[in-house]
N, C-alpha and C positions, 0 to 999 in steps of 0.2 A: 788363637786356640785357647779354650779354658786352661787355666796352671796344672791345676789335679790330673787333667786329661791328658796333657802331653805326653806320658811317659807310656801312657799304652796304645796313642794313636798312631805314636812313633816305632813302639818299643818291641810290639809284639805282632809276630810273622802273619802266615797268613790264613782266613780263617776260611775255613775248606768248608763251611755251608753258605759264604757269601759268594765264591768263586763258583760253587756246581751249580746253585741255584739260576744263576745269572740274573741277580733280583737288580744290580747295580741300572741293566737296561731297562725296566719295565714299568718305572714310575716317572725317573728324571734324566734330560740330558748329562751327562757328565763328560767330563775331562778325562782322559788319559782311558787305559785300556782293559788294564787288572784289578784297578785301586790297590797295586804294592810297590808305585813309586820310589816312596821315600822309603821304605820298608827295607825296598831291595837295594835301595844305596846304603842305608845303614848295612847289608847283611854283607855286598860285595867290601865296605870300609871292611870291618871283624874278619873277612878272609886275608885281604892284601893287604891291609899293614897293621890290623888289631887294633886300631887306634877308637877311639868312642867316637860320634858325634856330638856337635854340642847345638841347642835349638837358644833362639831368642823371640820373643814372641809378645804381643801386647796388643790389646784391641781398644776400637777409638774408645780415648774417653777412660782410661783409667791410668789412675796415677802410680803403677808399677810398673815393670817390664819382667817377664818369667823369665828364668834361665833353667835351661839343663843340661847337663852333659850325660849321656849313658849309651850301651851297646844293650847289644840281647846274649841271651842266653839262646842260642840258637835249638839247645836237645830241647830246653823245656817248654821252648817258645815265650819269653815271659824276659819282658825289660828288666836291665841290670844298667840299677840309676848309681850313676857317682855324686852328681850332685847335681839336686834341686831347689831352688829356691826363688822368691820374690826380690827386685832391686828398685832403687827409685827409676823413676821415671820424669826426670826433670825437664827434658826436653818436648814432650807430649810426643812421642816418636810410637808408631803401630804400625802393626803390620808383622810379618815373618820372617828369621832368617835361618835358616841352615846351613852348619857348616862339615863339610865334609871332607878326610883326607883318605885320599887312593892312590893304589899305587898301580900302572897299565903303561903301557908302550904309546907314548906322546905321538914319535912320528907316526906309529901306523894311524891312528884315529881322530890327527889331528884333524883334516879336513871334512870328515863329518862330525866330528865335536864344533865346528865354524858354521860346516853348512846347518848345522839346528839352532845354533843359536840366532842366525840371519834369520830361518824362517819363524823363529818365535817373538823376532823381532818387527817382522813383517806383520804376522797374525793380534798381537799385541802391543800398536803401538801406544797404548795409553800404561804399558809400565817402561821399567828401566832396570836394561842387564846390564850388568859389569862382570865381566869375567877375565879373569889371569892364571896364568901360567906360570909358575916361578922355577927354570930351571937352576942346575950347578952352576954353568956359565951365566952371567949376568947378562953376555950378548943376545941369547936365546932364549929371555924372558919375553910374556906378551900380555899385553894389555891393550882389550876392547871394551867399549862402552857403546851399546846399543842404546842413544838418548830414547827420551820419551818424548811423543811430539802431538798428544793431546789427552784430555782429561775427560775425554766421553768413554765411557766404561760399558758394555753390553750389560742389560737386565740380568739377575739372577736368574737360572732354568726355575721354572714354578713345578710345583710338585701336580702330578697329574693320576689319575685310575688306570688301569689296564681299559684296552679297549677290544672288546669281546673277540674281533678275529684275532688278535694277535697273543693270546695266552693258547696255554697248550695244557695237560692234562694234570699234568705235575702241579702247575703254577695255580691251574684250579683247585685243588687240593688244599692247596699248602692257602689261600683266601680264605675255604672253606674254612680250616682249623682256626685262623686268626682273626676272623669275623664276628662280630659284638649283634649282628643282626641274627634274630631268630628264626623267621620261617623264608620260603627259596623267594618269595615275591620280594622281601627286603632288602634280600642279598641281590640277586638280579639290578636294584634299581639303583642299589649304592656302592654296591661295592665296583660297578663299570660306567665307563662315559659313553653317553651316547643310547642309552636304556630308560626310559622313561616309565612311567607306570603302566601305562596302557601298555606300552610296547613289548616291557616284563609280561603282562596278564598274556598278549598274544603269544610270545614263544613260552610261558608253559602249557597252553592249550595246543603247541602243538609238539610239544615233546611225549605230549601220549597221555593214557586213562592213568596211568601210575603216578603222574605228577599233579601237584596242586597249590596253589597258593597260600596256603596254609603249613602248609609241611614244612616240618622242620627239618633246616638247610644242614646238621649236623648227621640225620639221621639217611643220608643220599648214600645207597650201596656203589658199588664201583661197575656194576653195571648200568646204575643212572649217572653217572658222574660221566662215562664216554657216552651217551644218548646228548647231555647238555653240549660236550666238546663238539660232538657231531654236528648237532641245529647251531651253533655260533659257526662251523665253519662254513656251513650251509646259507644261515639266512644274512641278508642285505642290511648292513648298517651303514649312518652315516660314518662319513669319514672324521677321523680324528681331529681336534684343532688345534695349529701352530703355532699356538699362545705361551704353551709350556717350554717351546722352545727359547735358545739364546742364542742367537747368530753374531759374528762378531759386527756384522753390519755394513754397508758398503761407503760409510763414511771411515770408518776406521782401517776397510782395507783398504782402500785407495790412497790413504796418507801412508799404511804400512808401506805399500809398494813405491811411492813416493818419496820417501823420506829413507829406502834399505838400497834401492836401482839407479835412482835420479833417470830414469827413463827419459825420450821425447817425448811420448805419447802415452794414453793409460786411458784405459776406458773398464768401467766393472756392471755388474750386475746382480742382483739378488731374486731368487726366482720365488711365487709366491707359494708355500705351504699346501706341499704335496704326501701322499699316504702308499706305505705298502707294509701289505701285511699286517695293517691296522697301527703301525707307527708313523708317523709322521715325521717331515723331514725338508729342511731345505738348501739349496744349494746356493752361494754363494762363487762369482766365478768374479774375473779380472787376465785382463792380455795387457802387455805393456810393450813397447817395443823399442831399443836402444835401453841404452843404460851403462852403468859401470861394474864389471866384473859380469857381465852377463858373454855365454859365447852365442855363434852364430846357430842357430838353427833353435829347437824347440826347447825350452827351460820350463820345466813343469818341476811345480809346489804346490804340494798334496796336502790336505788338512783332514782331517776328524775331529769334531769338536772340537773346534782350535787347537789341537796338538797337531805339528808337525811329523810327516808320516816319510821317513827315510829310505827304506830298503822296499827290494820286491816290487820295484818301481813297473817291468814290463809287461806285469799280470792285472795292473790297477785299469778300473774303470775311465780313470779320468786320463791317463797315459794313454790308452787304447782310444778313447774318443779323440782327441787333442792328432794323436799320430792320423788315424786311421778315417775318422769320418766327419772331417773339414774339411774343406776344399778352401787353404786358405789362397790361393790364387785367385780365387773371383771376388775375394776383398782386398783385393791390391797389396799381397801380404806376399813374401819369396819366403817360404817354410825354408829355407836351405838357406841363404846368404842372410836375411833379417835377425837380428837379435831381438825372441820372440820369448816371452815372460809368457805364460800360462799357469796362472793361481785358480785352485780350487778347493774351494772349502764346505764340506757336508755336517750337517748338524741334523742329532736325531737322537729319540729316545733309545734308538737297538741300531748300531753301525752294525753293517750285513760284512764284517771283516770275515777272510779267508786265511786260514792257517793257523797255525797254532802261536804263529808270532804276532799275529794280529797287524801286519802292517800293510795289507793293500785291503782292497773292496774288490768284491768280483766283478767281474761283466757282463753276468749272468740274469740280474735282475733290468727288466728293462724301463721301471720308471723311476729308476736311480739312472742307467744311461742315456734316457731319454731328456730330463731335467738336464743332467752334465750337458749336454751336444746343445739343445734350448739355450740355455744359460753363456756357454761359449761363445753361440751365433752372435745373442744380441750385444755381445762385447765387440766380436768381428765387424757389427754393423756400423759402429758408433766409429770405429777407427775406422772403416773405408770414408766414412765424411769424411774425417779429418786429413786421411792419408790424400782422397781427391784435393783438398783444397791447397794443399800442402802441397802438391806435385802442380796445380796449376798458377800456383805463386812463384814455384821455382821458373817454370815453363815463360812465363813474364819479367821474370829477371834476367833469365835465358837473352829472350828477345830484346830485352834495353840494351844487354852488354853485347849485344851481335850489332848491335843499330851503331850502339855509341863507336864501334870496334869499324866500320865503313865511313863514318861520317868524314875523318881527313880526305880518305880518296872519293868518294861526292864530291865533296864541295871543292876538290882541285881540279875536276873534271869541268862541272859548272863554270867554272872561275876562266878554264883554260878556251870553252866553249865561245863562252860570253866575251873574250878576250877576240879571238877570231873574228865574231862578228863584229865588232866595234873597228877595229882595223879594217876592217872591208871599206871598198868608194861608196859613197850614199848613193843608193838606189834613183834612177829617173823619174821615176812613180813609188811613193811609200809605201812600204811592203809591212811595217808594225803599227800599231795602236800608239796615244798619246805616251802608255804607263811602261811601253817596251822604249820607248828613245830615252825617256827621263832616266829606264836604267841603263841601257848604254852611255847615255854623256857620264853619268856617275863611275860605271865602268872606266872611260877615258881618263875621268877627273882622278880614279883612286879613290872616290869618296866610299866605295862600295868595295871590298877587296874579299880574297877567299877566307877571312879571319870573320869577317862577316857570314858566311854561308857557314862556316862553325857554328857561329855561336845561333843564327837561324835554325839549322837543323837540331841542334843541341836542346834548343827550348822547345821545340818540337816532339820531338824524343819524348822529354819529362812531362811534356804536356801532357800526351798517348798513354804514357806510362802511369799518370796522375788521373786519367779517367777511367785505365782500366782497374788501379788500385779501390779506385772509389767505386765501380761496380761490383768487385769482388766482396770489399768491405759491407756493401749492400745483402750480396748473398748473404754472408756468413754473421750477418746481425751484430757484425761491429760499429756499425754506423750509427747505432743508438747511445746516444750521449748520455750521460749522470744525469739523472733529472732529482730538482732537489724541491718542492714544493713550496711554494712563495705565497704568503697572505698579505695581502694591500691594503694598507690599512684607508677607510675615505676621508676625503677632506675636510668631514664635519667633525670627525672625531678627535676627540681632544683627551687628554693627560692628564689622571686629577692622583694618580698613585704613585709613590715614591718605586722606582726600580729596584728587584733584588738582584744585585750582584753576587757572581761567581766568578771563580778563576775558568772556569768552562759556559756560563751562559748567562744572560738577563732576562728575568722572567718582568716582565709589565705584563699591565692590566690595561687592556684598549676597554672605552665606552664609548 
């Protein structure tokens, strides 16, 4: 954060034409829900214990680090700084820290103070939380550290236009007023994505004899201004592009889930850049199954632009799809006994949140539910391979320990068998072939005992067991070895340059 700026980006409450406008949705993806976060942990610190926040702050590349300490002035809205100032920065240390002290009832909120920091640990595994607790008792202090377990970081949200279906009257307005273009052709062509010039010239030819390319876009009465709202919600544009979006990405959620579960299993997905309502938007899903602290049955983690989304879980899109319209039994999945991880995560210029606490998604829009259920499947699919190949490995271990589990009583039956015949009088006329008397004399002799027929059947066993490992290994394309690329050098060629040595490689020059 800039030094100067700190004290009012922190300091002061909330500003009531960023909130009614709702302008936060309509250009960039963002994080979080009101933009008064930090605002409103400064505001709940100054009720429960009065105490200030203190911020520390530096970005890359400068040789200071900002401090401040200050609260608000709640009547006047307007930060009350204690103290601000510039300190060395010797360490080249960047980045933000926020400190906050409150005062709230530990037991009751503990466990959703844990379960958000797991999912922010999931959704963000390329930072690193530490959080603690310090109570009276020193027994009943705690300390967690959610490591960081890679350094790929999602794009910045890119800043983007309104796209002509998705404004509404107001928002046209308020364009109008802030627009540097002069007449409605200009505005049509720049101030929205997806408007091109020709395309501008066609929808004013057909907003009627009153409208003209020339017209000055400031001078539009508010009965042409719903004539325009009307032909945008009316005519055909293309759909908006995904570009502006920042997903966390399906490398970084599959190590989150990975690195927060320790799952058996994990399969994810990323669906490609879908549009409603002329916002674009895409979903990000993952099923994991087993793991540690998971229980049995369906574990749904909800996201909105990478923020984790807690309460009002029964009315969410993705809780409703997950419960209601999977059939996770025809992918070899027991919804009820299985410890069943379901991650979803939505990224969009305008999350279509329901309520005034902003914590689910409705159910009501269906190519937000349709992507969810899409998105879901093709995680379900990727785990029925795995779960098949999984259950017909078991199925073959099955069967060696049942083979190896009979082989004493075989081979004593054999042994007992072959004993009988060998004691019998020799036949008047030979009743076996050469390779049957050679094993009866052996029989006789003890040179062949039932310790033998062990250890025969035993290597038989592993044999069985050793070809059907190497078919399966076949299917599931483990059987493809490290290939590492070899050049040969020919026998004409000769050496005429000194080698450059390394502690990791020599580099020659072949002629």
């Amino acid at each position: 954060m800039p030094h100067d700026d700190i004290p009012n980006m922190l300091g002061r409450g909330i500003y009531v034409c960023a909130v009614l406008s709702g302008t936060k949705y309509g250009l960039r993806q963002t994080r979080g829900k009101f933009g008064l976060g930090a605002k409103m942990a400064l505001i709940w610190s100054k009720m429960s214990t009065g105490l200030p926040i203190e911020i520390k702050s530096s970005m890359k590349g400068q040789n200071y680090v900002s401090f401040c300490r200050l609260d608000i002035d709640i009547h006047k809205n307007v930060p009350h700084v204690h103290l601000h100032e510039k300190r060395e920065n010797k360490t080249h240390w960047h980045g933000a820290e926020i400190q906050v002290i409150i005062e709230e009832n530990w037991t009751t909120h503990r466990s959703k103070i844990l379960h958000y920091m797991r999912q922010m640990a999931v959704i963000t595994p390329y930072a690193q939380f530490l959080f603690r607790f310090l109570s009276d008792a020193a027994d009943k202090n705690l300390t967690i550290k959610f490591a960081r377990r890679t350094d790929v970081m999602p794009l910045v949200p890119l800043q983007t236009k309104h796209h002509p279906s998705a404004v509404d009257l107001l928002l046209i307005k308020r364009l109008i007023a802030e627009t540097t273009k002069q007449n409605l052709l200009q505005f049509l062509q720049h101030e929205f994505v997806n408007i091109s010039k020709s395309h501008a010239e066609r929808l004013i030819g057909e907003m009627g004899p009153d409208f003209s390319p020339k017209m000055t876009v400031k001078s539009l009465t508010s009965q042409q201004l719903v004539r325009i709202h009307q032909l945008f919600r009316q005519a055909k544009f293309d759909d908006p592009s995904g570009n502006c979006l920042s997903p966390a990405g399906e490398y970084n959620l599959r190590l989150g889930i990975i690195k927060e579960l320790y799952p058996d299993m994990v399969a994810t997905h990323a669906s490609n850049p879908q549009v409603f309502e002329g916002h674009p938007f895409i979903v990000e899903a993952g099923i994991s199954i087993g793991g540690k602290d998971v229980k049995q049955g369906l574990n749904i983690f909800r996201f909105a632009n990478r923020i984790p989304l807690l309460f009002e879980q029964g009315a969410d899109v993705i809780t409703r799809t997950a419960a209601k319209r999977i059939n996770w039994s025809s992918y070899k999945i027991n919804q009820q006994q299985d410890k069943i991880g379901v991650f979803v995560s939505i990224v969009s210029t305008k999350i279509p949140f329901k309520g005034t606490g902003k914590e689910y998604i409705g159910d009501d829009i269906t190519e937000i539910s349709s992507a969810v259920k899409s998105a879901l499947k093709q995680c379900c699919l990727q785990l029925k391979s795995k779960i098949a190949k999984k259950l017909q490995a078991r199925e073959r271990q099955d069967r060696k320990r049942n083979l190896n589990r009979y082989i004493p009583d075989v081979a004593r039956a054999i042994m007992e068998t072959l004993v009988e015949i060998a004691d019998e009088s020799p036949p008047k006329r030979p009743r076996y072939d050469k390779e049957d008397e050679e094993l009866l004399e052996k029989i006789n002799s003890q040179e062949v005992t039932e310790t033998t027929f062990k250890d025969c059947l035993t290597q038989h066993v592993e044999q069985v067991d050793y070809e059907m490992a190497l078919d399966y290994a076949m299917q599931s394309g483990v059987s493809k070895e490290p290939r590492e690329a070899i050049f040969l050098n020919s026998l004409e060629g000769s050496y005429k340059s000194v080698d450059f040595q390394s502690p990791v490689f020599v580099f020659r020059f072949i002629r």
